[in-house]
Each structure stands twice: as structure tokens, then as C-alpha cells.
DOFI-582669 format. One line per field, with one value per residue (C-alpha): x, y, z; residue in three letters. Coordinates in Angstrom, 2 decimals, decimal comma. Layout:
BEGIN
X	[X;...]
Y	[Y;...]
Z	[Z;...]
kolpa	[Ala;...]
//
This chain:
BEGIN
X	[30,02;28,03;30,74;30,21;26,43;26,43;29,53;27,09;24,13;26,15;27,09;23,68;21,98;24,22;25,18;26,34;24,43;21,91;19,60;17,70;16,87;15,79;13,42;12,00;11,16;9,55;7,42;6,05;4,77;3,34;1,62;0,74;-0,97;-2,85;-4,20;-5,55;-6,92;-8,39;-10,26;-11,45;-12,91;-14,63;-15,59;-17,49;-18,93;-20,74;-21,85;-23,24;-24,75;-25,93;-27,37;-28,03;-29,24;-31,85;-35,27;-36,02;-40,05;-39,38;-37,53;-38,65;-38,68;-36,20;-33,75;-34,22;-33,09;-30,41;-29,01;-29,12;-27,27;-24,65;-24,35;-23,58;-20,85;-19,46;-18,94;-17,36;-14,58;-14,44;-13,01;-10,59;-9,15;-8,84;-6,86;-4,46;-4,01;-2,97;-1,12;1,22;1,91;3,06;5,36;6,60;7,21;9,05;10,88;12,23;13,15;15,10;16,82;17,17;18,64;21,43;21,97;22,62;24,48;22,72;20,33;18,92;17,78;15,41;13,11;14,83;18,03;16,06;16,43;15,49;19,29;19,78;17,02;17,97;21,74;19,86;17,98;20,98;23,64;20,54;19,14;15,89;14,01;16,83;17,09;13,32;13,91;16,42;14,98;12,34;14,22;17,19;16,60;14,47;11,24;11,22;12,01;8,84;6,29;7,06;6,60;2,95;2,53;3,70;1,94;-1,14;-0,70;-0,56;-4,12;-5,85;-4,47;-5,95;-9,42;-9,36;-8,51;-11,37;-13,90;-13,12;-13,44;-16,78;-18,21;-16,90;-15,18;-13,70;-9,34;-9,65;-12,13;-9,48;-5,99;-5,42;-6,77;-3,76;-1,33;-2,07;-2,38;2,07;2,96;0,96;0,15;-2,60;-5,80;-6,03;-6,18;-8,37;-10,65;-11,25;-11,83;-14,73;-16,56;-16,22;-17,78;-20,78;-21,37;-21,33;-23,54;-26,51;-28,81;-28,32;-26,91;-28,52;-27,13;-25,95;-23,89;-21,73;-17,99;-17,84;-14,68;-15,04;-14,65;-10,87;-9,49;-9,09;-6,22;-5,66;-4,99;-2,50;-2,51;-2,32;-0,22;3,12;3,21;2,70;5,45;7,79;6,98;7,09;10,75;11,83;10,58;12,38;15,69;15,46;17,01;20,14;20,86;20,43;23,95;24,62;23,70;20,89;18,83;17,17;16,46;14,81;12,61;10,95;11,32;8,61;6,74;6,44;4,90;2,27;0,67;0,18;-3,00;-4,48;-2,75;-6,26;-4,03;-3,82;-6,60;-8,51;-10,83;-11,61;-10,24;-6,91;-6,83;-7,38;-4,27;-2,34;-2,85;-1,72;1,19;2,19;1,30;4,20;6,27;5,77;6,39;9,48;10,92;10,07;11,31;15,03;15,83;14,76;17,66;18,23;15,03;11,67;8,38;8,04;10,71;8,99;4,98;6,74;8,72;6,38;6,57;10,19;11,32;12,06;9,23;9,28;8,48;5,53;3,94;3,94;2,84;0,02;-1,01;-1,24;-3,16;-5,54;-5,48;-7,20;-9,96;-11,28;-11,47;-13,16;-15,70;-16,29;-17,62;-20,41;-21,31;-22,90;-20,51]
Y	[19,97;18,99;16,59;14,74;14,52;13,17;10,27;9,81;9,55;6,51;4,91;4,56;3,90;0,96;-2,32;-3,20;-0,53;-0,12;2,00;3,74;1,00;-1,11;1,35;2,23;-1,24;-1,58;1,92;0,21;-2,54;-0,46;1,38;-1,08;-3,48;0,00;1,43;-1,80;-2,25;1,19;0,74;-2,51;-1,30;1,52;-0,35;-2,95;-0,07;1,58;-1,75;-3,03;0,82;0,38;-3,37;-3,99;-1,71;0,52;0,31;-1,62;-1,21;2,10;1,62;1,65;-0,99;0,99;1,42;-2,51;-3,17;-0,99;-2,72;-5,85;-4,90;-3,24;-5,34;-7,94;-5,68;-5,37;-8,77;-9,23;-6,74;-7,75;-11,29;-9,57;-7,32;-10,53;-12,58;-9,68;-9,13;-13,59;-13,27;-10,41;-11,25;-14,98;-13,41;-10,81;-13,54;-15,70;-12,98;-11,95;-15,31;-15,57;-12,44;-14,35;-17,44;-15,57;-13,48;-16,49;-18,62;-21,73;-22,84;-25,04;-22,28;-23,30;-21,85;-22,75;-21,46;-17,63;-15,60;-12,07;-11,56;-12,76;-11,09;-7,70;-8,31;-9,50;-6,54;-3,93;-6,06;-6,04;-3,57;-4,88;-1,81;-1,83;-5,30;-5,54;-2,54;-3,91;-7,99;-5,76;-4,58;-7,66;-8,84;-7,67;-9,78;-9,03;-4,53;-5,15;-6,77;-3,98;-1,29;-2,59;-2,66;0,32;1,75;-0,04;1,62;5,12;4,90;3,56;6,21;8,81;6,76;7,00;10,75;11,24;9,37;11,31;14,42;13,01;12,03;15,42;13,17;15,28;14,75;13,32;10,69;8,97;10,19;6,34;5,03;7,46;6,25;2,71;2,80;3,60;0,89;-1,90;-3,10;-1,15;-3,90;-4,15;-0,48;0,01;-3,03;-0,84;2,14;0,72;-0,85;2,45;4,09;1,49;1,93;5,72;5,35;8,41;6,05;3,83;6,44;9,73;12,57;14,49;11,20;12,03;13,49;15,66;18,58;21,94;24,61;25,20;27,10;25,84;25,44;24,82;21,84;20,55;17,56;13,93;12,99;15,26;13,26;9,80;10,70;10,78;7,66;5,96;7,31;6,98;3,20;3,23;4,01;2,33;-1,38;0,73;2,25;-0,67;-0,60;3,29;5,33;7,34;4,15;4,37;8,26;7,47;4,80;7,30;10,15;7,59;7,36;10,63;11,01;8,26;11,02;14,09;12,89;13,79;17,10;18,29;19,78;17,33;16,47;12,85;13,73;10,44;11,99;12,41;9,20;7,23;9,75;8,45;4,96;5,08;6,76;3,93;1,45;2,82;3,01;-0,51;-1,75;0,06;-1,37;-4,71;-3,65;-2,55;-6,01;-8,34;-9,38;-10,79;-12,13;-13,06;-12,69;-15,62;-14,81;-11,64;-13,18;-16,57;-13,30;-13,30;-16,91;-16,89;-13,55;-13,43;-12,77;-9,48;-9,39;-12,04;-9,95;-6,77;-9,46;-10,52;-7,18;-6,17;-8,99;-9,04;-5,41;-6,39;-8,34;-5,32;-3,31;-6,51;-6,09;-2,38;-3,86;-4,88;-1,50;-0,31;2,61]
Z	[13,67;10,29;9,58;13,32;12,95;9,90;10,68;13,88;11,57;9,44;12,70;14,00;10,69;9,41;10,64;13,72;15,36;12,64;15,81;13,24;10,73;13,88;15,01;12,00;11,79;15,24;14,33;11,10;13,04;16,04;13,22;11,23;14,50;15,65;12,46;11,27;14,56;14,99;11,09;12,02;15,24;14,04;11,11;13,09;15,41;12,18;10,98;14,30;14,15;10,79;10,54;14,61;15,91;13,57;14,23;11,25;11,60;10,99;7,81;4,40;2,10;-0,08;2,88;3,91;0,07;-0,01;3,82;2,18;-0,63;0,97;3,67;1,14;-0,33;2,99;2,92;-0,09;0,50;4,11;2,26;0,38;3,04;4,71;1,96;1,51;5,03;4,84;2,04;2,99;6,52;5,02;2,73;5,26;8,03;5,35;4,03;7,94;8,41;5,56;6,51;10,20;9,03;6,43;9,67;11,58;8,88;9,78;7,88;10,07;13,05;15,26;17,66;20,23;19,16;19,17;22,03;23,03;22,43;18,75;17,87;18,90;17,56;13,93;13,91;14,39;12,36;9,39;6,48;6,65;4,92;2,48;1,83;0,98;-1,21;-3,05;-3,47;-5,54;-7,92;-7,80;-11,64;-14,85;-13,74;-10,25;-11,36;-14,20;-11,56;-8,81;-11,59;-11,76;-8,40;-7,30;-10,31;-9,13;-5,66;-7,68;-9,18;-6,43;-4,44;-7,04;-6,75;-2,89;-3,20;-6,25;-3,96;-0,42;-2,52;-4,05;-0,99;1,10;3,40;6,02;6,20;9,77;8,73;6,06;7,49;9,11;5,64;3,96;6,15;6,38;2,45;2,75;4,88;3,60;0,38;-1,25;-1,53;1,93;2,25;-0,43;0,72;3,90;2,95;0,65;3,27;4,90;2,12;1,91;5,64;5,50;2,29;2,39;1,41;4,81;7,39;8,62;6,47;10,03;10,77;7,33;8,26;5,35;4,91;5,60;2,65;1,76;-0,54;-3,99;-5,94;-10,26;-10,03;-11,85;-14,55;-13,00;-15,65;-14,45;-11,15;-13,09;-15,45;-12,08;-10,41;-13,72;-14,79;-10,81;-11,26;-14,19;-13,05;-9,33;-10,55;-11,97;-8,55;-6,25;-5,09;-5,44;-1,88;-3,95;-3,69;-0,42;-1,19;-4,54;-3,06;-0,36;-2,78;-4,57;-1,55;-1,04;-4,67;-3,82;-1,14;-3,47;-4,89;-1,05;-1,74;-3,23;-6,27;-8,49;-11,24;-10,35;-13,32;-15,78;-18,78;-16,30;-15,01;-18,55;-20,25;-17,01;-17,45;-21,11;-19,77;-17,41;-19,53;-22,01;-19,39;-18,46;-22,48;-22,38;-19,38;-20,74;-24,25;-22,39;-21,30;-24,11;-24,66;-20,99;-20,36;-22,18;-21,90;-20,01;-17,81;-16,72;-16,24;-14,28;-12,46;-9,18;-9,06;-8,87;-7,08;-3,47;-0,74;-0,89;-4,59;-3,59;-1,02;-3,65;-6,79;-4,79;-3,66;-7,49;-8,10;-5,47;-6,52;-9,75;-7,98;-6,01;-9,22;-10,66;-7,66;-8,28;-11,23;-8,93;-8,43;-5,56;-5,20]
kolpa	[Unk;Unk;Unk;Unk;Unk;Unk;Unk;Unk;Unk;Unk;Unk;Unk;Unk;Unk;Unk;Unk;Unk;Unk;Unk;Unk;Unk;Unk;Unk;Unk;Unk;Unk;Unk;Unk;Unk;Unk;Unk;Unk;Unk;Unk;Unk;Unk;Unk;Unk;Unk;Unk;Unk;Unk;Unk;Unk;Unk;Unk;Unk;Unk;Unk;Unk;Unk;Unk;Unk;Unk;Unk;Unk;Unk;Unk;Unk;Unk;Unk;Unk;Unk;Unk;Unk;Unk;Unk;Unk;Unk;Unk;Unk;Unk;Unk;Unk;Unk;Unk;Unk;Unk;Unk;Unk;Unk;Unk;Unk;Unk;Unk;Unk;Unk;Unk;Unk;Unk;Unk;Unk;Unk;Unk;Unk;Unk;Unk;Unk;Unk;Unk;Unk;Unk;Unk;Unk;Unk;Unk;Unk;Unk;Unk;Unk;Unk;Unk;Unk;Unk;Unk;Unk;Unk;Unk;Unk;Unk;Unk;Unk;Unk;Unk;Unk;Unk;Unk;Unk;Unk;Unk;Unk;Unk;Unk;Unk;Unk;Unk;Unk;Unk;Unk;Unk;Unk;Unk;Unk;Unk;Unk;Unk;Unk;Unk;Unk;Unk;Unk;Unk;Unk;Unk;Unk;Unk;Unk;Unk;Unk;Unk;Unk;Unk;Unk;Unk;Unk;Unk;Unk;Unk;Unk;Unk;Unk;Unk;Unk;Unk;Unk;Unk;Unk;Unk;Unk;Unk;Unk;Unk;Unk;Unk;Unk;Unk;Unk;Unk;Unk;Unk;Unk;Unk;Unk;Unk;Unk;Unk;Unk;Unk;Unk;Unk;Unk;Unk;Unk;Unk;Unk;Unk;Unk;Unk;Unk;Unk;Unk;Unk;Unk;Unk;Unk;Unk;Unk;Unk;Unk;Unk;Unk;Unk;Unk;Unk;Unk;Unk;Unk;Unk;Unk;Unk;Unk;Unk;Unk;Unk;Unk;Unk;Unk;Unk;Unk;Unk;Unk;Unk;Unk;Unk;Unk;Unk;Unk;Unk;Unk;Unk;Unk;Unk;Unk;Unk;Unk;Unk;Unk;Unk;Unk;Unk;Unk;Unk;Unk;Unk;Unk;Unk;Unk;Unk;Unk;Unk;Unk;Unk;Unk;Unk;Unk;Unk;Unk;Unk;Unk;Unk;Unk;Unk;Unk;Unk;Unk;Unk;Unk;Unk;Unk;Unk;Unk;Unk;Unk;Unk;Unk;Unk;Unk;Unk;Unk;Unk;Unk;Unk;Unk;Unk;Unk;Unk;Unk;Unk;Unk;Unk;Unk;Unk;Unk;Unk;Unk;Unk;Unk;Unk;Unk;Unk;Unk;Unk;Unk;Unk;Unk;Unk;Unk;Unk;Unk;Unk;Unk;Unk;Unk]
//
């Protein structure tokens, strides 16, 4: 009985009839098109609630200052969100129609040649989630630059975490920010969620219109550096496995990882975070260190430039990842 569910598992999760690949690829997008949707609606709600519609005569001159300030914050991010949003949907689009036209082995595919048809015989003769996973991790350059990036993704998950706990955000109020933050790149997420915490800022809103988190038991919590040790040696190790079947395991074992610093038992102290850093970056010197003899330094910075989309639509994130933490710079926060 084991033995037939699992040969029906393989026959429904692998080309031709790749069911389960296929719909886990229609569920990202349905979740990806409603979450952003459902942030950016409420998002514009507590703005319009925030900048339209107070009684400004009321309002101090302090407040008025602080509005203007943060409104011009909200901006700012607002611009980034926007970029990364541009940027990875043109690198995702490319990157399925590349899949499309090896698929179709033409390379001149039109649209007119696409039907309802092909598309649904692409999808279930193709390993999209794997073949994304593995374009990643396809050479020394392309392995180094999602390193950073997924690395990247790690600390600004730990800042989201540190600043929900801050603030006493309650779990409901950031749950689509958690989610949205592992199935699309991280500045967009991140992008959000600041504008959500300039528009739920005490020193604009109401203190009774704060969602903050009812007492719950707490926990030691345990060093941020154990979990950042894992993600860096899975990292590490991915590129060697690309073609073995523990591949696809180790990459959402590492997403997996990415959600324990919501857990509430892991440390997002300064001291924790700084030791953590150092930690990755060693990591990252030793990667590079490991295949000096294949490629160059060179070879690894032009890496971004000349990996597949996939590793384009995680290079950008990382760097657009760097301009929000440039604009936290700003303050405000």
C-alpha cells in the first residue's frame, strides 16, 4: 500500500502528468495576485484614514509634522515596492517563456501559436519550481549571488520579526506580510510592511487603533546564530546536489528555516544579529574561496549579469534589498 502511494505520488509529480508541480504553480500565483492585493488595499484604506480624512484643525502642529514626514516615507517605499514588484515579474515572465519555448522546441513561438491546450500540456510535461531552483545554483557565480540573497531574505526576516515584536503587532496583523515575504522576493515584502509600520505609527494613529499581541508565554530563546549556521551550510551544499533527488527537499527544508524567526524563540537582539552577519559573511568568503580555481572574482560580481532569469529576479531583489536598508537610514522608524 506505501509502495502504491508513493509510485502514484512520482506519477503525478513528474513529467507528463506533473499534476502536482502544475498546481503548485497555479496556488503561488492565486496567492501571490491576492495577498499583494489584500496589503495594498488595506494599505491605501489606513492612508486615506490617516492623511484624508482627519480633522486636521484639530491636529497639532507636532502631529501635522510628523504626517508630513511620514507621508513622505510612505512614498518613498511605496517606489521601491513598486520597482521590485517591475523587476521580478519581468524576470519571472522571461524566465516562463524560456521554459515555454525549450518546451516547444521552436524558438520562434508566437502568440498565436499558444493555445489553452499547449499551455496546459507545458505546464504538466515541465519542472517549473525545480527548474527555477536549480538555474540558481547552475554555476559558481550564479550558487555565490543566491547565497546573498537568500541570506539577505534571512535578516530581513529577523528585522520584520524584531520590529512586530517591538511594536506588539498582533500575529493576524502581519501573517499575509509572513507569507507573502516566502513566495516573493523579500524587498517588496519588506517595502510593505514598512509603510505599514509608518501608517500605524503612535505618533499619527489613535493608540486604540494599534493591533498589538496578546500576552503569550515566553520561551529562552535561543541564539540567532544556530539557525544562520543552517541556512548558510544548506546554501552551501545546495549547488552539489542539483541533480541528486535530495535537492528539492533541501531547498524547502531552507524555506522552512526562513520562518523560525516568527517562531518568537529565536534571539533578534543587535548583539545577535551583528555575530550573525559575521557568520554569513564567512560563509560567503568561503564559498567564493572553494571555487577559485574555476572562476574569479570577476566572474562571480559580472555573475547576475550573466545567470539565467531566475538568478536576475533573486540578484535584483538583493540589490534593491540594499536600497531599503539604505532608506532606513532615513530614519523615521
Amino acid at each position: 500500500m506505501s509502495s502504491f502511494s508513493l509510485d502514484t505520488l512520482a506519477q503525478y509529480a513528474n513529467p507528463p502528468n506533473n499534476i502536482l508541480g502544475t498546481s503548485l504553480f497555479l496556488s503561488y500565483n492565486v496567492a501571490t495576485l491576492y495577498l499583494t492585493s489584500a496589503i495594498c488595499i488595506n494599505l491605501y484604506r489606513k492612508y486615506i484614514a490617516v492623511f484624508s480624512t482627519a480633522d486636521t484643525a484639530k491636529e497639532t502642529k507636532f502631529v501635522r509634522a510628523a504626517k508630513d514626514a511620514r507621508s513622505r516615507h510612505v512614498k518613498v517605499y511605496a517606489f521601491l515596492a513598486s520597482i521590485s514588484f517591475a523587476t521580478l515579474s519581468y524576470h519571472m515572465l522571461n524566465f516562463l517563456i524560456a521554459s515555454y519555448v525549450k518546451w516547444s522546441g521552436s524558438p520562434k513561438t508566437s502568440m498565436a501559436d499558444i493555445s489553452s491546450e499547449s499551455l496546459k500540456r507545458w505546464m504538466l510535461e515541465s519542472t517549473l519550481f525545480e527548474d527555477f531552483a536549480t538555474e540558481l545554483v547552475r554555476d559558481g557565480p550564479s550558487a555565490v549571488w543566491t547565497q546573498m540573497a537568500i541570506i539577505g531574505t534571512w535578516f530581513w526576516n529577523v528585522w520584520i520579526a524584531g520590529k512586530a515584536e517591538q511594536r506588539k503587532l498582533s500575529t493576524g496583523s502581519i501573517t499575509s506580510y509572513i507569507i507573502l515575504s516566502q513566495i516573493l522576493p523579500i524587498s517588496f515584502t519588506v517595502s510593505l510592511f514598512i509603510i505599514h509600520l509608518h501608517l500605524s505609527s503612535p505618533d499619527i494613529s489613535p493608540p486604540s487603533t494599534q493591533p498589538t499581541s496578546p500576552p503569550t508565554k515566553r520561551y529562552v530563546k535561543t541564539s540567532l546564530a544556530l539557525p544562520t549556521i543552517l541556512i548558510n551550510a544548506g546554501l552551501l551544499i545546495l549547488p552539489s546536489l542539483r541533480n541528486h533527488q535530495l535537492f528539492i527537499p533541501l531547498v524547502l527544508f531552507t524555506r522552512v528555516l526562513l520562518l523560525l524567526p516568527y517562531s518568537g524563540r529565536i534571539s533578534t537582539r543587535e548583539d545577535e544579529i551583528v555575530k550573525s552577519a559575521m557568520i554569513s559573511v564567512g560563509f560567503v568568503v568561503a564559498h567564493v574561496v572553494t571555487m577559485r580555481k574555476a572562476y574569479g572574482v570577476r566572474d562571480v560580481m559580472r555573475g547576475v549579469w550573466s545567470g539565467g532569469e531566475a538568478l536576475k529576479a533573486v540578484g535584483w531583489d538583493a540589490d534593491l534589498g540594499v536600497l531599503v536598508f539604505c532608506a532606513l537610514g532615513w530614519g523615521g522608524l
